[in-house]
C-alpha positions in Angstrom: -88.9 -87.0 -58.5 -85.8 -87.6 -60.4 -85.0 -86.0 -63.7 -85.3 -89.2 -66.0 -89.0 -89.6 -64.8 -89.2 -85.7 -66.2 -87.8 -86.1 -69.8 -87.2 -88.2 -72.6 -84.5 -89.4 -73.8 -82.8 -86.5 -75.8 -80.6 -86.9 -79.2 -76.9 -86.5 -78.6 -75.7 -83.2 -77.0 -73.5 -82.3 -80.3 -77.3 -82.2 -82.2 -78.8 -80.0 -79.0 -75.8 -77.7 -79.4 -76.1 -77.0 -83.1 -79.7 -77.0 -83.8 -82.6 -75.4 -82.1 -84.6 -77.6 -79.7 -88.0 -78.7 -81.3 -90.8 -76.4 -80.3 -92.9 -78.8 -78.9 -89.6 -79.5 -76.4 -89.2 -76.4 -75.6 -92.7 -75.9 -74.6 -93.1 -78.8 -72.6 -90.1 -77.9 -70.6 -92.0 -74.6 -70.3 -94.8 -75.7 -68.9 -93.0 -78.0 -66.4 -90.9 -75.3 -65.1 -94.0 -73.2 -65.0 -95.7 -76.1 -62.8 -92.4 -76.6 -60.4 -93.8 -75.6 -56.6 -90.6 -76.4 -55.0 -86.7 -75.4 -55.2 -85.9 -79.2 -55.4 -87.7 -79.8 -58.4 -86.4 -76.8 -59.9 -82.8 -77.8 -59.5 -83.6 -81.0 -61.1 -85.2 -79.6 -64.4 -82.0 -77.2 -64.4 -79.8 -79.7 -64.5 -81.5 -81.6 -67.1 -81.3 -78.2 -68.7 -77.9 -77.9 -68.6 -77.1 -81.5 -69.8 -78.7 -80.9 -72.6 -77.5 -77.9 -73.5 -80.7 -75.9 -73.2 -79.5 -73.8 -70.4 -78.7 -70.8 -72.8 -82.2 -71.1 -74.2 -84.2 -67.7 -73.8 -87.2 -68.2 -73.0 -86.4 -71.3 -70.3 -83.9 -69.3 -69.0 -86.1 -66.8 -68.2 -88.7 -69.1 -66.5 -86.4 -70.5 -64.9 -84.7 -67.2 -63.3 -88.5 -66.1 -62.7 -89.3 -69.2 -60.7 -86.7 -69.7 -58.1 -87.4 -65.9 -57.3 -91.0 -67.0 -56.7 -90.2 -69.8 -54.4 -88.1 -67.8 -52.2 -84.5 -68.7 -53.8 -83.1 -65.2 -55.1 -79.7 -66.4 -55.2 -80.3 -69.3 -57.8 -82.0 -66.9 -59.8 -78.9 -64.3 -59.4 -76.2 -67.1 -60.1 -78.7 -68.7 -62.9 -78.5 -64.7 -64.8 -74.6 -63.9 -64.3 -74.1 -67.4 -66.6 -76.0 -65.9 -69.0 -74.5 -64.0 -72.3 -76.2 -61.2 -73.4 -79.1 -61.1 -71.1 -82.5 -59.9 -73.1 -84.6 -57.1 -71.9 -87.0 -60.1 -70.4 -84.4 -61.4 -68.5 -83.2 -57.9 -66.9 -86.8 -57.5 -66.4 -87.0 -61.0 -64.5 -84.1 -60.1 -62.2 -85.0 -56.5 -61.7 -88.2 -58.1 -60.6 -87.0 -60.5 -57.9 -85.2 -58.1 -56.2 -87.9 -55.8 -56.1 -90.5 -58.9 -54.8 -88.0 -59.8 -52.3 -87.9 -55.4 -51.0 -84.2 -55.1 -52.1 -84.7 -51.9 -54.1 -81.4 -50.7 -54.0 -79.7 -54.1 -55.5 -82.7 -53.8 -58.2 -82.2 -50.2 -59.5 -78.5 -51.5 -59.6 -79.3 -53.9 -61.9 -81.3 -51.1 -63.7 -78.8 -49.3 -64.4 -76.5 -51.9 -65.5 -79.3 -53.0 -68.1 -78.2 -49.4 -69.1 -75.3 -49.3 -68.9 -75.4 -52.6 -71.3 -77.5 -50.6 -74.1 -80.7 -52.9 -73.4 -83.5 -50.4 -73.8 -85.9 -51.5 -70.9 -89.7 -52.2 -72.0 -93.1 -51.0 -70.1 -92.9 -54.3 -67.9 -89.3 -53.6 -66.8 -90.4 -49.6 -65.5 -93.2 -50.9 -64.0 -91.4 -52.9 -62.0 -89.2 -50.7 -61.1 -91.3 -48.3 -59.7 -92.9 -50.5 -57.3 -91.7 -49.4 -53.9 -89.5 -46.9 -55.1 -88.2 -43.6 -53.2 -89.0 -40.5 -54.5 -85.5 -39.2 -56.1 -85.1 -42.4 -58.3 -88.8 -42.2 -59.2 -87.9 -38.9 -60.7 -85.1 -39.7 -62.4 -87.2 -43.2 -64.0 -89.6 -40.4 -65.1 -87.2 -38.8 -67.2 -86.7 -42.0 -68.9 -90.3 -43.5 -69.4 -90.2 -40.1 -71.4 -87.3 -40.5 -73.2 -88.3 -44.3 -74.3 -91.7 -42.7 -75.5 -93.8 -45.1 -72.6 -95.4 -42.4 -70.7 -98.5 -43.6 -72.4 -98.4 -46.9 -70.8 -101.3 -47.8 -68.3 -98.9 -49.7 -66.1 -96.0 -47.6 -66.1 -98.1 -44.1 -65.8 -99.9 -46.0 -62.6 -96.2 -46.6 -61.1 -95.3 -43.5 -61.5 -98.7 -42.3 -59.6 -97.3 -45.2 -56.7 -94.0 -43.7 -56.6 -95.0 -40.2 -56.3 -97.4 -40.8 -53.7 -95.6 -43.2 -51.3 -92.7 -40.3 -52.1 -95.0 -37.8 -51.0 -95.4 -36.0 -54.1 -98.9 -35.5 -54.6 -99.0 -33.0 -56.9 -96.6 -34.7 -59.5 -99.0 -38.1 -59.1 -101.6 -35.4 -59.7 -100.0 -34.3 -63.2 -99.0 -37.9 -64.6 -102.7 -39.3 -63.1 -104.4 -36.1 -64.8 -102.3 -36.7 -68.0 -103.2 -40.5 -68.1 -105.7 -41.1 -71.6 -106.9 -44.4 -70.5 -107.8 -45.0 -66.7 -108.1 -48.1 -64.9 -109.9 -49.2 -61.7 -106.3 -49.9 -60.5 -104.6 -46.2 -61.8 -108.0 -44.4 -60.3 -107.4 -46.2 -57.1 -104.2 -45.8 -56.6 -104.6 -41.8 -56.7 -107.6 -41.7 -54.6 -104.9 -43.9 -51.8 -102.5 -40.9 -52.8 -105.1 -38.0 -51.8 -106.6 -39.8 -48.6 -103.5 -40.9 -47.1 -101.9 -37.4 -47.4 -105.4 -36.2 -46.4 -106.5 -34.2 -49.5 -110.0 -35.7 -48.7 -112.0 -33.3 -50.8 -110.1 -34.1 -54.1 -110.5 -37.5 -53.1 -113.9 -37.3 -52.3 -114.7 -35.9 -55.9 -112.2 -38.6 -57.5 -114.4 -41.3 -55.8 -117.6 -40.0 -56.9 -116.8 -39.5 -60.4 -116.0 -43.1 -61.0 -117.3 -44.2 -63.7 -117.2 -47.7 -62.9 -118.5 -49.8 -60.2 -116.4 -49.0 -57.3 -115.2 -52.2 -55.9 -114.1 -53.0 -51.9 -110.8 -51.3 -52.0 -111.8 -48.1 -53.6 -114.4 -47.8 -50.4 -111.8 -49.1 -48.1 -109.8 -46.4 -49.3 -112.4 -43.6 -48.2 -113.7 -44.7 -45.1 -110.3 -45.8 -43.8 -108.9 -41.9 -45.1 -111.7 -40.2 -43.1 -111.2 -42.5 -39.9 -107.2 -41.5 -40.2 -107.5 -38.0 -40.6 -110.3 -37.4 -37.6 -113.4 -37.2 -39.4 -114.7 -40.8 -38.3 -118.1 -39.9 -38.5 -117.8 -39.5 -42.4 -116.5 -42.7 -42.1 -119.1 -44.5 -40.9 -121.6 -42.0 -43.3 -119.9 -43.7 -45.9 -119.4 -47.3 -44.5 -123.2 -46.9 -44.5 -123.5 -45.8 -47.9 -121.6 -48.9 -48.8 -123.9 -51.2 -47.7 -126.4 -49.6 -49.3 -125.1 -50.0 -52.2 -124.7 -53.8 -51.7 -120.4 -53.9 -51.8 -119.7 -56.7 -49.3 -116.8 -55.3 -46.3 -113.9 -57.2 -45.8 -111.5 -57.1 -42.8 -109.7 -54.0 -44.0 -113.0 -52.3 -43.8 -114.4 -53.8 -40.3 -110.8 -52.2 -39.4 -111.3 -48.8 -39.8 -115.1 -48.3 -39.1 -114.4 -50.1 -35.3 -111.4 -47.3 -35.6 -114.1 -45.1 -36.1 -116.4 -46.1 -33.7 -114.2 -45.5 -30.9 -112.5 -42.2 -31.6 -116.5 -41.4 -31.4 -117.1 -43.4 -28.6 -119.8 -44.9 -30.5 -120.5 -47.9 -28.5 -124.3 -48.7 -29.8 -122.6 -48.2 -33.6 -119.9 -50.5 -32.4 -122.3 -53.0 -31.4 -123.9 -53.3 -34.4 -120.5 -53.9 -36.4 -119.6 -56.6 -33.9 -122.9 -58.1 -34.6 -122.3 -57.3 -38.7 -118.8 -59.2 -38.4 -120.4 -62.4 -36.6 -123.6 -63.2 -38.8 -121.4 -62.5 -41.8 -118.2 -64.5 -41.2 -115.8 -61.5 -41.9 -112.3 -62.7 -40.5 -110.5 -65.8 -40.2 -107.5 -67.6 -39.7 -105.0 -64.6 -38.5 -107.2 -61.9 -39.9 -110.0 -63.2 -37.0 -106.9 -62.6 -34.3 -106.9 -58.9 -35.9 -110.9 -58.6 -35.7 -110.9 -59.3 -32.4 -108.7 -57.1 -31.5 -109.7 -54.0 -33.1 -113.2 -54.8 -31.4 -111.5 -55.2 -27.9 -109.7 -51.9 -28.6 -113.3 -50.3 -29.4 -114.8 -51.5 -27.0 -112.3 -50.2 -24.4 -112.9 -46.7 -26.1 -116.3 -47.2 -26.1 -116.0 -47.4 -22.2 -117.4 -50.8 -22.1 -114.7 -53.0 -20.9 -117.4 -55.9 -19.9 -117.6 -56.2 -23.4 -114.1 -55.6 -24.1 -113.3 -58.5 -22.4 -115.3 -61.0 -23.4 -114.4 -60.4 -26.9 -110.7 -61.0 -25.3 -111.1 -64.1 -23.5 -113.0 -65.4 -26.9 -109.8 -65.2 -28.9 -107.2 -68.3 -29.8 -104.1 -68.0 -30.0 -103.8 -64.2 -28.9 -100.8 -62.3 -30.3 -99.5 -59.9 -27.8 -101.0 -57.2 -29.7 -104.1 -58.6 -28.6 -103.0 -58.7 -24.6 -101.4 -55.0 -24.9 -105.2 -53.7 -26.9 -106.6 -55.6 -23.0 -103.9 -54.1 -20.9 -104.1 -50.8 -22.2 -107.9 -50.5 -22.2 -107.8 -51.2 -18.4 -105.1 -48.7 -17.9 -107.1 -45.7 -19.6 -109.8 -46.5 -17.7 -107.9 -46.6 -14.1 -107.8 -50.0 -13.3 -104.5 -50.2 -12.8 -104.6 -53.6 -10.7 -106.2 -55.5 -13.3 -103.8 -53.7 -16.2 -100.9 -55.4 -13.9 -102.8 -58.7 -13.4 -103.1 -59.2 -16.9 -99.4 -58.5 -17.5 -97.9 -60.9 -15.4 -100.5 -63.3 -16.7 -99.5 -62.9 -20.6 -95.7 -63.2 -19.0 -96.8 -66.0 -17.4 -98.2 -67.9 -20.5 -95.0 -66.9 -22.1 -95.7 -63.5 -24.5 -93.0 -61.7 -24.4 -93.8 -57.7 -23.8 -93.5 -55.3 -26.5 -92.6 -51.5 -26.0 -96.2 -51.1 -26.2 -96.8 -53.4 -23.1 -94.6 -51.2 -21.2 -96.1 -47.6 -22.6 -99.5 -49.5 -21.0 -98.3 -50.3 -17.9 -96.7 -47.1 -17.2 -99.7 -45.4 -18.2 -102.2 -47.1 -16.0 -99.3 -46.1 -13.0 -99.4 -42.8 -14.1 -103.5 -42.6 -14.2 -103.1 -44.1 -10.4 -100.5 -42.2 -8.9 -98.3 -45.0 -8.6 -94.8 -44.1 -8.3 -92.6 -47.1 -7.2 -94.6 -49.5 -9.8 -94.0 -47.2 -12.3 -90.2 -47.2 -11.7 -90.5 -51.3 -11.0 -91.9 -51.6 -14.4 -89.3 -48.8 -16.2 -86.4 -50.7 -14.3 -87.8 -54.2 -15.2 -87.9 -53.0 -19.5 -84.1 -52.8 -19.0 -83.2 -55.1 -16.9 -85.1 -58.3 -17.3 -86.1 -57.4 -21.1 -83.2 -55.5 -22.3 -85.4 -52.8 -23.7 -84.3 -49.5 -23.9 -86.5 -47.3 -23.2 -88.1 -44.9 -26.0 -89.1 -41.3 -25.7 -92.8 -42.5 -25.0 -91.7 -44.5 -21.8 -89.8 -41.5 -20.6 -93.0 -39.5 -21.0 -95.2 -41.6 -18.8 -92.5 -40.9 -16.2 -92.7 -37.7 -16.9 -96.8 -37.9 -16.4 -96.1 -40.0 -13.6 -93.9 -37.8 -11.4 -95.2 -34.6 -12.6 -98.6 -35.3 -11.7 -97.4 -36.8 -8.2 -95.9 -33.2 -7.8 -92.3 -34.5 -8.2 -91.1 -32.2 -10.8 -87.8 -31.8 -10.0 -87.2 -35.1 -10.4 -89.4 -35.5 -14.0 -87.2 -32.5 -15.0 -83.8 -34.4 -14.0 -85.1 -37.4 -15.5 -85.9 -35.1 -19.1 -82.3 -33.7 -18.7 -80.8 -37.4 -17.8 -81.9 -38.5 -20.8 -79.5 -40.1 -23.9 -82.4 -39.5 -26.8 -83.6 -35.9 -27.5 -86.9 -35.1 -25.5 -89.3 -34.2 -28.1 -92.1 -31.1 -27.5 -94.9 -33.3 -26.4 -92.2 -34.8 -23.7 -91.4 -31.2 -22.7 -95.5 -30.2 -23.0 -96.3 -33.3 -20.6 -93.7 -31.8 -17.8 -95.0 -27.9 -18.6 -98.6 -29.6 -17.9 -97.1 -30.5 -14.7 -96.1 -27.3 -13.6 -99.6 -25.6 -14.6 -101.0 -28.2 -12.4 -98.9 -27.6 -9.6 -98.8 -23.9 -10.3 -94.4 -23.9 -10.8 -94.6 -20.6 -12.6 -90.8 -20.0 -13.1 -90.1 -24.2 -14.1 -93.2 -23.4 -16.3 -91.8 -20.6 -18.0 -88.1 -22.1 -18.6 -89.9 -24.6 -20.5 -92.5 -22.6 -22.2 -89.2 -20.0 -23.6 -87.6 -23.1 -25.0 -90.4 -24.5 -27.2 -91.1 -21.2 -28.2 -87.5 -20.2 -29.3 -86.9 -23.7 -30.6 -90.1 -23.3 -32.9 -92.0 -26.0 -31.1 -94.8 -24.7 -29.8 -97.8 -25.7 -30.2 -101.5 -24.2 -28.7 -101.4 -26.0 -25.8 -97.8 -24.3 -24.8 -99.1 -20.9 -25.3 -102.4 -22.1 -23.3 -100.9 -23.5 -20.5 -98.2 -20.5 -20.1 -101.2 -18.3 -19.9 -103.2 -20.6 -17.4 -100.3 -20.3 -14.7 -100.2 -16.7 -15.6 -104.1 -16.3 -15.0 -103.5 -18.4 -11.9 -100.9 -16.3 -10.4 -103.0 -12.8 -10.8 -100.8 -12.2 -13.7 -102.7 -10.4 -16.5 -100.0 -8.3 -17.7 -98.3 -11.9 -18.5 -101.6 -13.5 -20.0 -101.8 -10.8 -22.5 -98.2 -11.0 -23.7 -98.8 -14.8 -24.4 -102.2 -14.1 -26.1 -100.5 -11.6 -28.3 -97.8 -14.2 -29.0 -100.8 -16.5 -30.1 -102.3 -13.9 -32.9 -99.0 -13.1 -34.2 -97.7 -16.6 -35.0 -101.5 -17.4 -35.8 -102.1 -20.0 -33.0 -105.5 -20.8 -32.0 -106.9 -22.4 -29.0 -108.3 -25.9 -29.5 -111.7 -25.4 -28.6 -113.6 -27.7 -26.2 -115.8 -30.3 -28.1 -118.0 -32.9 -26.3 -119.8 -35.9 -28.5 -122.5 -38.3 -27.5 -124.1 -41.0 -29.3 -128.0 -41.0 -29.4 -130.0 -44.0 -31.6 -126.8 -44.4 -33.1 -126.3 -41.0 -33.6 -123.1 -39.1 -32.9 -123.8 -35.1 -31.7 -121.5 -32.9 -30.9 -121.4 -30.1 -28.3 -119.0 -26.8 -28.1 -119.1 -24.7 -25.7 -122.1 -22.6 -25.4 -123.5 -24.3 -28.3 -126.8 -23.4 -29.8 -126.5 -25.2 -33.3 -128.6 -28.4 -31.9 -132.5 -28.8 -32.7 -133.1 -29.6 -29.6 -130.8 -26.9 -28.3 -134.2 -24.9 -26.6 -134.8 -28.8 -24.4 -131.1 -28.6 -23.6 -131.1 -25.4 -21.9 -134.4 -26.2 -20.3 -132.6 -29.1 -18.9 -129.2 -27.4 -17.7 -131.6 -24.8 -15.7 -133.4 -28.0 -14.1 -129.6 -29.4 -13.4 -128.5 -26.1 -11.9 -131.7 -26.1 -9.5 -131.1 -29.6 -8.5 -127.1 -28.8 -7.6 -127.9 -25.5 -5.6 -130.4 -28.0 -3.6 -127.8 -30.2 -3.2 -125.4 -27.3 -1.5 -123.1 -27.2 -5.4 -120.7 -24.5 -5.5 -119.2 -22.9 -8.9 -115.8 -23.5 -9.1 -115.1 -20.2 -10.7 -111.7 -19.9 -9.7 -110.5 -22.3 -12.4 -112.1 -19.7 -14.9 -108.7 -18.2 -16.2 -110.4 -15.0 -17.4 -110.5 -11.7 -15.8 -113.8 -11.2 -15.6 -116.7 -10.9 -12.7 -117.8 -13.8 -10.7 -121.2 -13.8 -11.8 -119.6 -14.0 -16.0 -117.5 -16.8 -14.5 -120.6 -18.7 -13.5 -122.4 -18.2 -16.8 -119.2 -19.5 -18.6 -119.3 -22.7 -16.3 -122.6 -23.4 -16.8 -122.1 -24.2 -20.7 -119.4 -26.0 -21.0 -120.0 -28.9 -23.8 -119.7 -31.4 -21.7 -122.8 -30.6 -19.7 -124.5 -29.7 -22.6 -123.3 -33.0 -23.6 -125.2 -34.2 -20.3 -128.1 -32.3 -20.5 -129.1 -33.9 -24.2 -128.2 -37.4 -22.9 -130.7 -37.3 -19.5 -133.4 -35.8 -22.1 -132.6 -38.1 -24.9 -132.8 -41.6 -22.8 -134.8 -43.8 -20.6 -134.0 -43.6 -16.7 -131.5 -45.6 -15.5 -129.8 -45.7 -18.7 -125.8 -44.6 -18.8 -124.6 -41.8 -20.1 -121.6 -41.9 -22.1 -119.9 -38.3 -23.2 -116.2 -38.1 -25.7 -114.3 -35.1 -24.7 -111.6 -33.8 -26.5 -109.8 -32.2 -23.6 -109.6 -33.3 -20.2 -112.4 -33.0 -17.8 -112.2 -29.2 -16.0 -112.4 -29.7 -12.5 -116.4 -28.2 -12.1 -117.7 -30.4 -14.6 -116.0 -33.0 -12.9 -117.5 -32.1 -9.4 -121.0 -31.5 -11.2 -120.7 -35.2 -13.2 -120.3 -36.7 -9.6 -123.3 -35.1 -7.6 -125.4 -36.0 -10.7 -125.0 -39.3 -11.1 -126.1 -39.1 -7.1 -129.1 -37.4 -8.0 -130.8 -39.2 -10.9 -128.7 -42.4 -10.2 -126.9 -42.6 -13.3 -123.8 -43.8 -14.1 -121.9 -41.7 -16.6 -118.9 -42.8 -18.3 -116.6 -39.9 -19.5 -113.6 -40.5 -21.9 -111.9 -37.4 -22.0 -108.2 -36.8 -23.7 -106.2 -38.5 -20.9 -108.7 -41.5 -19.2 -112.0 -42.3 -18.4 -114.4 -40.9 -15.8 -117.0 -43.5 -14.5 -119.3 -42.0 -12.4 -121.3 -44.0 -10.1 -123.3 -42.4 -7.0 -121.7 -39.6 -6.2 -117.9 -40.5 -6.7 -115.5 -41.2 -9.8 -113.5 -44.3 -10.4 -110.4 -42.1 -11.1 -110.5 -41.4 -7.2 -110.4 -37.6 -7.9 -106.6 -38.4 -9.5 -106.8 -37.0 -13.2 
């Protein structure tokens, strides 16, 4: 389109230069600018502009500068404002903008502060959009000014500075401008309720999102459920998913998102299912959000522990992303199947998706869960080498898993000490793990001195420390480290075990008694215990770490969650049916013996997911070989 077809013929230049445009010009020139999709046309109407000697004109210099920004062309928009004289606040504003749409904060509070420096007083639209994506120190100082120019009262501005000050971290300053705020909008209310449950003040959030008085819309939900399902308390999340249907608010893909999150940090399977079947009768997800779906569903599924329907939902998806192959790969790896985890590697090599840093942590993981050594260092070698990856402290700690569990500590520790990147206290945690397990009390307690005195202990040092102590005979050395725990205020994690019933989640501690059904329960662990003595069981009491008598030990065994987990599931459900238990630690070696010889007895299969793998148990033997 060429600029004659755009424009009439104009009066002479010498008129254009000493008169104002007529208005009716001015605003058709407006409106085409406004209309422009495309940098070509653009550069034609600013050419025109220039010829006739409109390119000083305020407002079209502004629209202009504000379009090629929104088409992607910063620089004509830069070049277009350093020909201007005497920018106005509007076109400061525009520029300040562009940079800040285009995530170049830094060149934008430049331009900030030259507007300053220039005596141009900036107006509510120019702090506003300044405070979009800004770090915490400038958002300060930008405070101080919104006060100084007397716009504190500002809807827009006061919501920024609630932005800033949460994405800054700050959430008791976004608390004291949002609590200082006369008017309220949906936006303002629902950006603090994002700063309270990202930082995980979930309470204050909780009593924000209650007291709206408006109808909350998608995103305000979104905001709770997907809080709850971050901060490990997805079954509030899917209370409240729940709720939200109740109330008629149609989901979107953000919320499918988080409630399948939810469902499989619960291992929720029969829940899962019936968001799977949600998404499908009601369309949620398409074009690349359907890739993402999909996904999230494979990666529930996998946690679920149903990897039949993990991968149909896999082979369903077009155009998989290699997210989408390394959600596959790793769901095999956690559950052991460590040939298929490779198959489907060199198959997503094959069709040419190139692997990620998170393809390798899955790889290396479904090594370590099978004891295989020399793949594990084929597929660290092949990162390298054939991908030029270096490795990151996550790769180095499923070699660390790897040779530690294989009994190889001596070369996990070299391999710790070899490396260029600092090994971090879950690194370190991972090879003390190993020495508990192979009962390397003096590696163990090398380790165990260096977290401590570097201030990076966490409950799991102190426990394992005092596990190779209780396995050596040494109680003197158990109750130094359990004097260590009370003074620096360290508690054990305890042992939690959840099962999902009618599409109900329970949970199970240790010894529990909280349940309804908790007199059934116990009727049914004393049936289970009659059937393992008949079967020729044996306690394992010596992995009781306690120094207590044998009978004590037995007791303590005997009501572990897990099995109360168990015992409610064989009550709970039809014969035949599986059994699917979520532990939060890993699997102690009796419950493990005693999940085996019961799935011989009543020929069940039980799936366990505990923190490391899962456990599928199927007549009398586990899919993890004994290897955990």
């Amino acid at each position: 389109m060429s600029s004659a077809t755009l424009f009439t013929t104009p009066p002479p230049s010498s008129t254009l230069r000493t008169a104002a445009a007529p208005t009716t010009q001015v605003d058709r020139l407006a409106l085409l600018i406004d209309r422009s999709k495309s940098t070509n046309q653009l550069l034609q109407i600013h050419a025109a502009l220039v010829r006739r000697g409109l390119d000083d004109h305020p407002i079209l210099n502004f629209k202009l500068q504000r379009s090629y920004s929104t088409v992607g062309h910063l620089h004509y928009s830069v070049s277009l404002f350093n020909r201007t004289h005497n920018p106005n606040v509007f076109l400061w504003t525009s520029i300040i903008h562009g940079h800040v749409h285009c995530g170049l904060f830094d060149k934008a509070l430049f331009y900030y502060v030259q507007m300053l420096t220039q005596h141009v007083q900036p107006n509510a639209f120019t702090l506003s959009s300044i405070l979009k994506d800004c770090a915490l120190e400038p958002a300060r100082a930008i405070h101080s000014q919104v006060i100084k120019f007397g716009l504190g009262s500002d809807l827009y501005v006061a919501t920024g500075l609630v932005d800033a000050y949460a994405q800054g971290g700050d959430v008791v300053s976004a608390e004291k401008v949002f609590d200082k705020m006369g008017e309220k909008s949906l936006v303002s209310v629902t950006t603090m309720l994002t700063c309270y449950a990202k930082h995980g003040r979930l309470r204050e959030a909780r009593l924000l999102f209650e007291g709206m008085e408006e109808d909350k819309d998608v995103v305000c939900w979104n905001v709770m459920i997907d809080g709850y399902a971050q901060h490990g308390f997805p079954n509030e999340s899917l209370l409240l998913f729940r709720k939200m249907l109740g109330e008629n608010v149609r989901p979107n893909e953000i919320t499918v998102l988080a409630v399948l999150n939810s469902c499989g940090q619960l291992g929720a399977l029969e829940s899962g299912r019936w968001v799977h079947s949600y998404i499908e009768n009601n369309g949620i997800g398409f074009g690349g959000a359907k890739v993402l779906v999909c996904t999230a569903l494979v990666d529930m599924y996998c946690k679920c522990g149903s990897l039949e329907d993990a991968r149909k939902v896999f082979d369903k998806i077009d155009g998989r992303d290699v997210v989408a192959w390394n959600s596959m790969i790793m769901g095999y790896a956690i559950h052991g199947f460590s040939e298929q985890a490779f198959q489907l590697f060199y198959e997503m090599c094959d069709m040419g998706v190139k692997p990620t840093y998170i393809t390798f942590i899955a790889v290396l993981s479904a090594c370590g869960h099978s004891g295989l050594v020399s793949k594990g260092w084929e597929f660290f070698n092949l990162m390298k080498k054939e991908y030029k990856m270096e490795p990151k402290i996550e790769h180095f700690g499923c070699m660390v898993n790897l040779l530690g569990r294989a009994g190889r500590l001596q070369e996990a520790y070299d391999l710790v000490r070899s490396m260029k990147i600092d090994p971090d206290p879950v690194l370190w945690g991972t090879l003390l793990w190993a020495c508990r397990l192979h009962n390397n009390v003096s590696l163990g307690e090398e380790i165990a001195e260096y977290l401590v005195s570097h201030d990076f202990a966490s409950s799991g040092t102190y426990v394992l420390l005092s596990n190779m102590y209780a396995a050596a005979g040494n109680w003197a050395g158990v109750a130094k480290v359990r004097s260590l725990m009370k003074d620096s205020g360290v508690e054990k994690e305890p042992g939690c075990s959840l099962i999902e019933v009618n599409n109900k989640v329970h949970e199970f501690l240790a010894g529990d008694l909280r349940h309804p059904k908790s007199k059934d329960i116990y009727l049914m662990l004393e049936e289970i215990n009659c059937w393992l003595k008949a079967n020729g069981y044996t306690p394992k009491t010596d992995i009781v770490l306690h120094d207590i008598g044998e009978q004590q030990k037995e007791l303590s065994l005997e009501v572990h969650s897990e099995k109360l987990a168990l015992a409610f599931g064989l009550i709970s459900t039809r014969p035949g049916i599986t059994v699917k238990i979520v532990k939060n630690l890993r699997v102690c070696l009796d419950c493990h013996a005693v999940m085996k010889m019961i799935s011989k007895i009543t020929g069940r299969k039980i799936i366990m997911r505990d923190r490391t793998r899962f456990h599928h148990f199927e007549n009398g033997s586990c899919s993890c070989g004994d290897y955990w």
